[in-house]
DRENDO-1510 file (C-alpha; in Angstrom, 1 decimal, always signed):
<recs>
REC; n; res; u; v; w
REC; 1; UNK; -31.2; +0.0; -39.3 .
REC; 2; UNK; -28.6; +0.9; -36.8 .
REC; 3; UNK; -29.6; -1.5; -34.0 .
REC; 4; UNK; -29.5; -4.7; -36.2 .
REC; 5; UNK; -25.6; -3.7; -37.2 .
REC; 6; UNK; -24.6; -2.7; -33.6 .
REC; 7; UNK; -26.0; -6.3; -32.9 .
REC; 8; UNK; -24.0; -8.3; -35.9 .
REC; 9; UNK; -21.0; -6.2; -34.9 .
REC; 10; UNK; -21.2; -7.2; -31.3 .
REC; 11; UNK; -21.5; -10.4; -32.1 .
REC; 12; UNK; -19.0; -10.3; -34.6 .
REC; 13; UNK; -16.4; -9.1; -31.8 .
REC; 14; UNK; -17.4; -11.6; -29.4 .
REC; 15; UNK; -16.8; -14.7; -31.8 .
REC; 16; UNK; -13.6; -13.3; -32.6 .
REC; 17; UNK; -12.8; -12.4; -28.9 .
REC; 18; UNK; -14.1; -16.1; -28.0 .
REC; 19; UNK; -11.2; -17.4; -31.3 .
REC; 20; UNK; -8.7; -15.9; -30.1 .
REC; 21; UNK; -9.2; -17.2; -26.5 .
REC; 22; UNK; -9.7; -20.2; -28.6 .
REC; 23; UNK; -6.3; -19.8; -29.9 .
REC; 24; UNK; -4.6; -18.9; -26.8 .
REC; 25; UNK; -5.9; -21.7; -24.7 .
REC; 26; UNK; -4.9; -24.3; -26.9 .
REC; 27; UNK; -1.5; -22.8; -27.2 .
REC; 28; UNK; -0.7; -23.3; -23.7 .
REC; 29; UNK; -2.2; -26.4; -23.4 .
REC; 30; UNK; +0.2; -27.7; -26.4 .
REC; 31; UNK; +3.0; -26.7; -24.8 .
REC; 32; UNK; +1.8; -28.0; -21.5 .
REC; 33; UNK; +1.4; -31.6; -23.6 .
REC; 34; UNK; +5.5; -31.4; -24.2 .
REC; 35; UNK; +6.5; -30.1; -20.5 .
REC; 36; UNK; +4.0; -33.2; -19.5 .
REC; 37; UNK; +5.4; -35.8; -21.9 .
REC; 38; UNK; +9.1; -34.3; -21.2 .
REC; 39; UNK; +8.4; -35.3; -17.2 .
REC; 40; UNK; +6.9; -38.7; -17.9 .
REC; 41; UNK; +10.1; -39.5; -19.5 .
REC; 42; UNK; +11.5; -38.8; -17.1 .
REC; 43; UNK; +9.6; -40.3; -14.6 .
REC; 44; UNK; +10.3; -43.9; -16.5 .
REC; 45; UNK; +13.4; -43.4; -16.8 .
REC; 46; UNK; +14.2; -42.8; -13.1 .
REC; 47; UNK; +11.6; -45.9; -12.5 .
REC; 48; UNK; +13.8; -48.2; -14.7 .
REC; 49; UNK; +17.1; -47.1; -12.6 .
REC; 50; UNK; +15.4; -48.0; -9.7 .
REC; 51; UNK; +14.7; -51.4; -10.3 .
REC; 52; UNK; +18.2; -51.9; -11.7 .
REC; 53; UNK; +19.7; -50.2; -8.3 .
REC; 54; UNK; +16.9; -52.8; -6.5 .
REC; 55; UNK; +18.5; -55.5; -8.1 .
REC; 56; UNK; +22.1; -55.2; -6.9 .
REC; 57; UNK; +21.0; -54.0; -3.6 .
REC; 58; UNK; +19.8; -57.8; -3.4 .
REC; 59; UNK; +22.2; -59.0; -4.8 .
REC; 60; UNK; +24.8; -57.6; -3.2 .
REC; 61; UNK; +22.9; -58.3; +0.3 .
REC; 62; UNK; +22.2; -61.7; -0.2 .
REC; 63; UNK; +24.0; -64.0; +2.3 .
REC; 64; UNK; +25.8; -66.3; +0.2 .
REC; 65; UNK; +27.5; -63.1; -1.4 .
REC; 66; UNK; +28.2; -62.0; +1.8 .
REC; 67; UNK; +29.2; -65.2; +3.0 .
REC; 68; UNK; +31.8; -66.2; -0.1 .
REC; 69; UNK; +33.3; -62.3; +0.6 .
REC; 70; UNK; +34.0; -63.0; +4.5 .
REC; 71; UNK; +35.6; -66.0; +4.0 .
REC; 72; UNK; +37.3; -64.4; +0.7 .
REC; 73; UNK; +39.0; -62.1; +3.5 .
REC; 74; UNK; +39.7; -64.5; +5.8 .
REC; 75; UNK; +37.1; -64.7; +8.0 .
REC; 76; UNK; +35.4; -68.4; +9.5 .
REC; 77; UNK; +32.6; -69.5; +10.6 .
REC; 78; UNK; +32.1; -70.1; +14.2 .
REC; 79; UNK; +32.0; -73.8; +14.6 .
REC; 80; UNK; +31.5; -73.6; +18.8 .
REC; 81; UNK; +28.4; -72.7; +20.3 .
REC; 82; UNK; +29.2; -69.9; +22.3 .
REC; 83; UNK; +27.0; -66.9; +24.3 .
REC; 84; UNK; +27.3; -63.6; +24.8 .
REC; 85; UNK; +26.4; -61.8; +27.9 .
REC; 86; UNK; +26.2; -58.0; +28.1 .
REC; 87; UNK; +25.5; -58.9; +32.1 .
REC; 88; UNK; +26.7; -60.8; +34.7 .
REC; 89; UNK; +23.6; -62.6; +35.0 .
REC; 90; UNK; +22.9; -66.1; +34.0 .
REC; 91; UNK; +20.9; -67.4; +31.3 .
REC; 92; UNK; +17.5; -69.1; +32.3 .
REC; 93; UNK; +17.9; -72.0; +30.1 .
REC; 94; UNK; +21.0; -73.1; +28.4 .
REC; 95; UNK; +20.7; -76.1; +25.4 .
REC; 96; UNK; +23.7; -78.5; +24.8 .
</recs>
């Protein structure tokens, strides 16, 4: 009589041991969920600044932006055909 009780006991304990595990587990994974969703959000957020801050980096770098803002502070465009030479050697070929 004792064995079968010491058996439905021990059994008993481990299904509750095994709930509360149960419980626990869950728990942390719930809050896990939130940190998760919390980072994805994030995540998008920064994803949707950085096609914004793509978008005037090419527009601000494009050259007829750059071009209209030169000659907007005075610079012009070089009409003569002219070389530079960082030595005193000659070219190999020169086109007129």
């Amino acid at each position: 009589m004792k064995k079968p009780f010491f058996i439905l006991s021990g059994l008993f304990l481990i299904i509750l041991g095994l709930i509360v595990v149960n419980i626990t587990l869950n728990n942390i994974m719930s809050t896990q969920g939130i940190v998760l969703d919390q980072i994805q959000t994030k995540l998008h957020n920064l994803q949707d600044k950085n096609v914004v801050l793509e978008d005037k980096v090419l527009q601000l770098s494009a050259y007829t932006r750059i071009a209209s803002q030169a000659a907007a502070i005075g610079f012009v465009p070089d009409t003569v055909k002219t070389q530079i030479a960082l030595s005193n050697s000659l070219p190999l070929a020169y086109s007129q």
